[in-house]
MDAnalysis code that builds the backbone (N, CA, C; Angstrom):
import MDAnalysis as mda
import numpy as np

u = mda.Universe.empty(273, n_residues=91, atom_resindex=np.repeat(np.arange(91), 3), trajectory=True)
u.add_TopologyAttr("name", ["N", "CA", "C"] * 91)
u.add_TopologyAttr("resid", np.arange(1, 92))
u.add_TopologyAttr("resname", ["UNK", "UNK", "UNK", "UNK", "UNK", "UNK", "UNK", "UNK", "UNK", "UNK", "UNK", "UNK", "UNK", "UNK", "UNK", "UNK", "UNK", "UNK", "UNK", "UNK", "UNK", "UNK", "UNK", "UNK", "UNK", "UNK", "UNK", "UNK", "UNK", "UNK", "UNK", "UNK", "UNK", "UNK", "UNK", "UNK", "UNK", "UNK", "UNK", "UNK", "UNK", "UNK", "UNK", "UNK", "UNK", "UNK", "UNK", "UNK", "UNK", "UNK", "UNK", "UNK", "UNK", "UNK", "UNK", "UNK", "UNK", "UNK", "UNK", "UNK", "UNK", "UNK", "UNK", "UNK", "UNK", "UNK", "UNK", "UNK", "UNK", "UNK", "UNK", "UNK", "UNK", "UNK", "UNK", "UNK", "UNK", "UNK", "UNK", "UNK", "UNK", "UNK", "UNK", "UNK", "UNK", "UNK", "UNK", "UNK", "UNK", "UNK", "UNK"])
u.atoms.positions = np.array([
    [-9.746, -8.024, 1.282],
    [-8.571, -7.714, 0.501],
    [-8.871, -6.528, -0.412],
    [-7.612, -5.862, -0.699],
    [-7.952, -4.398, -1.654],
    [-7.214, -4.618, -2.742],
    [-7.331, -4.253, -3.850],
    [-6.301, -3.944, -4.917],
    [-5.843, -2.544, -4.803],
    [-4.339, -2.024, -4.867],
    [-3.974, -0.908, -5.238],
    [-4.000, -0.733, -6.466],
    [-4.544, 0.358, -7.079],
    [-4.715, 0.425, -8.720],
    [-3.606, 1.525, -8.940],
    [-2.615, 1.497, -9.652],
    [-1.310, 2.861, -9.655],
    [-0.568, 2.059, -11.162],
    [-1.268, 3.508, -11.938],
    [-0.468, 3.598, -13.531],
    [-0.392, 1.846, -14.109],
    [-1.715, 1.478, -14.260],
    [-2.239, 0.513, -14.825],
    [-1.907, -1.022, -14.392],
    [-1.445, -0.875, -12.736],
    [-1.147, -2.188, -12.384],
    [-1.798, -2.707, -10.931],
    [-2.575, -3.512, -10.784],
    [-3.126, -3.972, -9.797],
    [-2.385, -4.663, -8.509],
    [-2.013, -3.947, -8.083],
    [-1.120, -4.782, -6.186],
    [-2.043, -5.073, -4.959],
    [-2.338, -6.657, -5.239],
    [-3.439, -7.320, -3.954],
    [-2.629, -7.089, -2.628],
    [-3.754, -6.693, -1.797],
    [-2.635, -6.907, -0.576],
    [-4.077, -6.567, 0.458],
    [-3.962, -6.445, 1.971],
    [-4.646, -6.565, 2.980],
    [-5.195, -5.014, 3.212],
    [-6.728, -5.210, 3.545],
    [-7.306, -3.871, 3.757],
    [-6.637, -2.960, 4.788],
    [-5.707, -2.955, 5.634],
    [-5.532, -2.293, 6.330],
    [-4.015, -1.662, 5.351],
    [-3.272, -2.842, 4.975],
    [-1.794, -1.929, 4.416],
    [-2.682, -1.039, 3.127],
    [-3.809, -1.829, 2.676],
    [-4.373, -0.467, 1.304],
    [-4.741, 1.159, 2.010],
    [-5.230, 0.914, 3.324],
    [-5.562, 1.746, 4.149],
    [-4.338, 3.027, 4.562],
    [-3.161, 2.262, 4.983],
    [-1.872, 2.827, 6.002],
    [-1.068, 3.203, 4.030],
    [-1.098, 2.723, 3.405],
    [-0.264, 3.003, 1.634],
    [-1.179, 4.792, 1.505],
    [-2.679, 4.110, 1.182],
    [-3.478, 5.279, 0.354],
    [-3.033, 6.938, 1.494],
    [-3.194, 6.512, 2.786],
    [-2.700, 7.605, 3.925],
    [-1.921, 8.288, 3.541],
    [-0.657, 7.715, 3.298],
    [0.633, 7.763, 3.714],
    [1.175, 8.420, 2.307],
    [0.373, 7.874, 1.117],
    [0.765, 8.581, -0.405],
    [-0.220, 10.295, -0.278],
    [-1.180, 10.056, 0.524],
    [-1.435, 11.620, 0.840],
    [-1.087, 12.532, 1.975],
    [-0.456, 12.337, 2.666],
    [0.240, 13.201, 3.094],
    [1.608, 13.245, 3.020],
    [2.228, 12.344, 2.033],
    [3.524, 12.956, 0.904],
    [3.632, 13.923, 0.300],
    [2.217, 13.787, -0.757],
    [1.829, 14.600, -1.938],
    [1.620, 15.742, -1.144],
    [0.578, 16.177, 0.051],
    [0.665, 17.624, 0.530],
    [1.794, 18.176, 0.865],
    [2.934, 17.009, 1.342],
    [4.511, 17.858, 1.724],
    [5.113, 18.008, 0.389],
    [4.904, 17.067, -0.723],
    [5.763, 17.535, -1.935],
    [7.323, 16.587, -1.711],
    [6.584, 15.520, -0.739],
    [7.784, 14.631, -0.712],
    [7.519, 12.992, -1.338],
    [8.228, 12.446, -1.355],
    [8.023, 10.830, -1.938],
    [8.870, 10.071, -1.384],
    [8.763, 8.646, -1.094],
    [9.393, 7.559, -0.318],
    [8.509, 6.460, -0.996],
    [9.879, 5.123, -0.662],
    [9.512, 3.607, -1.252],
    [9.131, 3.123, 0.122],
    [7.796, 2.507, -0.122],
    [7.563, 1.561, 1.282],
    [7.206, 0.209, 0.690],
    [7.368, -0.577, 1.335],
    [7.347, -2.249, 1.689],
    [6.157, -2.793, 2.303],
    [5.791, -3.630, 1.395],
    [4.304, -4.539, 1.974],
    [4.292, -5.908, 1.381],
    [4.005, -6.406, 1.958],
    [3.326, -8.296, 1.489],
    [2.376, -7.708, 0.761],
    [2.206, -8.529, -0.635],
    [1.231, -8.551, -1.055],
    [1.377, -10.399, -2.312],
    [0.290, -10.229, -2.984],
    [-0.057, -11.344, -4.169],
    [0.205, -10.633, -5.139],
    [1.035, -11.989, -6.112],
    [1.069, -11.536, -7.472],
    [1.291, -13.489, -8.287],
    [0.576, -13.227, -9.053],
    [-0.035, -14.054, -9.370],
    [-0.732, -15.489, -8.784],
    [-1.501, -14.449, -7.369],
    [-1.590, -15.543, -6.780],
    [-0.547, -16.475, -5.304],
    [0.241, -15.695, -5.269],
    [1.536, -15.864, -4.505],
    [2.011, -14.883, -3.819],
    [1.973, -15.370, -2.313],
    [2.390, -14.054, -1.722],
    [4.248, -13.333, -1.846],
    [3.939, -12.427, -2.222],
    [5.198, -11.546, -2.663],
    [5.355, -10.590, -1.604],
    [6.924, -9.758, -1.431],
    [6.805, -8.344, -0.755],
    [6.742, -7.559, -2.243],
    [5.883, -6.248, -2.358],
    [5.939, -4.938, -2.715],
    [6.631, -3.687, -2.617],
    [7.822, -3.090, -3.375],
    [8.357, -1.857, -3.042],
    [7.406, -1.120, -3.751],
    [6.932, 0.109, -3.724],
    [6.130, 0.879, -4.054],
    [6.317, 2.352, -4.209],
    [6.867, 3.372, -4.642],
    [7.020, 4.510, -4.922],
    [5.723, 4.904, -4.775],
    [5.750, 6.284, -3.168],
    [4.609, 6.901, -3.122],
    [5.153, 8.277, -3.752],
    [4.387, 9.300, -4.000],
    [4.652, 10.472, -3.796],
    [4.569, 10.991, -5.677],
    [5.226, 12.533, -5.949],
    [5.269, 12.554, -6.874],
    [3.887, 13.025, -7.585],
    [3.614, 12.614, -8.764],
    [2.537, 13.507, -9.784],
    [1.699, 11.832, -10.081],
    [2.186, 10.704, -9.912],
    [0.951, 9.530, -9.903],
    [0.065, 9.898, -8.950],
    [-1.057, 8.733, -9.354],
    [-2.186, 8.789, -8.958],
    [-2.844, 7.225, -8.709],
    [-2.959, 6.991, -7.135],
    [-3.210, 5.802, -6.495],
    [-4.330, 5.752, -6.313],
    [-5.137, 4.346, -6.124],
    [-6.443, 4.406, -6.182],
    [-6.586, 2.803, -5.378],
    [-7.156, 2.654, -4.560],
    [-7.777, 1.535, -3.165],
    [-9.178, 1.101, -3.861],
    [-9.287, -0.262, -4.530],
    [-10.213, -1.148, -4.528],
    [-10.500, -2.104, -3.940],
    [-12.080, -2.888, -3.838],
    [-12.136, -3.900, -3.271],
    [-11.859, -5.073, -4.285],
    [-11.443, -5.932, -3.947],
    [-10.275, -7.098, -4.532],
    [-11.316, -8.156, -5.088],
    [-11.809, -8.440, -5.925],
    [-12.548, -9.880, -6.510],
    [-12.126, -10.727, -6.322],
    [-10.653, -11.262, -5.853],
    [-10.465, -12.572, -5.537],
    [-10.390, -13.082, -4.071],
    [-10.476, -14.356, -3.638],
    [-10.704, -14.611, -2.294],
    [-9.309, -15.505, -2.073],
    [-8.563, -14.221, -1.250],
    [-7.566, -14.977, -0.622],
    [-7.489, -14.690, 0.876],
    [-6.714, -15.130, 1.410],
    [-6.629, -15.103, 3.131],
    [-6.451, -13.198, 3.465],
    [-7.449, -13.419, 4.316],
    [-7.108, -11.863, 5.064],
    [-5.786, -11.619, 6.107],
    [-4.963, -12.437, 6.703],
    [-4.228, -12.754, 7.000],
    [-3.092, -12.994, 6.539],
    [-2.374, -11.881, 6.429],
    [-1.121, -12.209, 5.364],
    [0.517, -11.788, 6.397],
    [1.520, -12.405, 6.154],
    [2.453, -12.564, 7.377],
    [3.120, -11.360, 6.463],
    [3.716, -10.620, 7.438],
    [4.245, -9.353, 7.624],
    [2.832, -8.117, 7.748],
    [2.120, -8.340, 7.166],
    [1.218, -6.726, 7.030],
    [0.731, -6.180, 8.211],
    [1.271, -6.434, 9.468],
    [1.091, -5.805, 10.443],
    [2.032, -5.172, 10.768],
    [3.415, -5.831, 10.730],
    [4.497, -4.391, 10.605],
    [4.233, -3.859, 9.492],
    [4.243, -4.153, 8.368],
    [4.019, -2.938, 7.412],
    [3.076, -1.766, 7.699],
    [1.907, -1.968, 8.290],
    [0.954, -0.989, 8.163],
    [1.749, -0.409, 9.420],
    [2.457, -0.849, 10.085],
    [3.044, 0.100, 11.722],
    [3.652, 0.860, 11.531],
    [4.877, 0.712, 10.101],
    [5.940, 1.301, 9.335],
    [5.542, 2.205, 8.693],
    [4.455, 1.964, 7.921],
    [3.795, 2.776, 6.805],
    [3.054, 3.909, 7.687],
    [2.195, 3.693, 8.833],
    [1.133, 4.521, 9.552],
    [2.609, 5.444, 10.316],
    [3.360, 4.568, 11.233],
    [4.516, 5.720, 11.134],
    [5.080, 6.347, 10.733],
    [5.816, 6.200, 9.540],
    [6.147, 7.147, 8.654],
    [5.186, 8.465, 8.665],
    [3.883, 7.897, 7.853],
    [2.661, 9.151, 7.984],
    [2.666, 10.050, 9.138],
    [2.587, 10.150, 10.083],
    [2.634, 10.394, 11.374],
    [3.685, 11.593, 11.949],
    [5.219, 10.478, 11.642],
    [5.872, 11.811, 11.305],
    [5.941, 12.997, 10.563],
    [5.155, 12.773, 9.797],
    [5.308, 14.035, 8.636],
    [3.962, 15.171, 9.201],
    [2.959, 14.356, 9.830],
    [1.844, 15.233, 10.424],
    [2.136, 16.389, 11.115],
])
């Protein structure tokens, strides 16, 4: 599991959507474009979905997660398909 670290707030979620997010917020920032994407993630412990504003003048940051929850989280395989697509197009 990864934490997204963005303007002082921690979003748990699965190494691969931290993977297909951190991508996908850099090759926004080289087009000078921004988009909201969607992911499962934990918040307090509870799995939640995430809207997320990439793009723009923030600054995102991919940690490894101290807590032990399931690597297996329902949706984050379309998300990362959505998210890695998006990226993709813009390549």
């Amino acid at each position: 599991m990864k934490d997204i670290l963005i303007e002082g707030h921690r979003i748990l979620t699965t190494d691969e959507v931290a993977a297909a997010v951190l991508d996908y917020a850099r090759v926004l920032r080289e087009r000078g474009m921004s988009d909201i994407v969607e992911f499962p993630s934990f918040h307090d412990g509870s799995p939640t979905l995430c809207a997320l504003l990439l793009g723009g003048a923030g600054h995102l940051a991919v940690v490894d997660a101290p807590l032990g929850v399931p690597s297996s989280v329902s949706g984050a395989d379309d998300a990362v398909d959505e998210i890695t697509r998006r990226a993709d197009a813009l390549r």
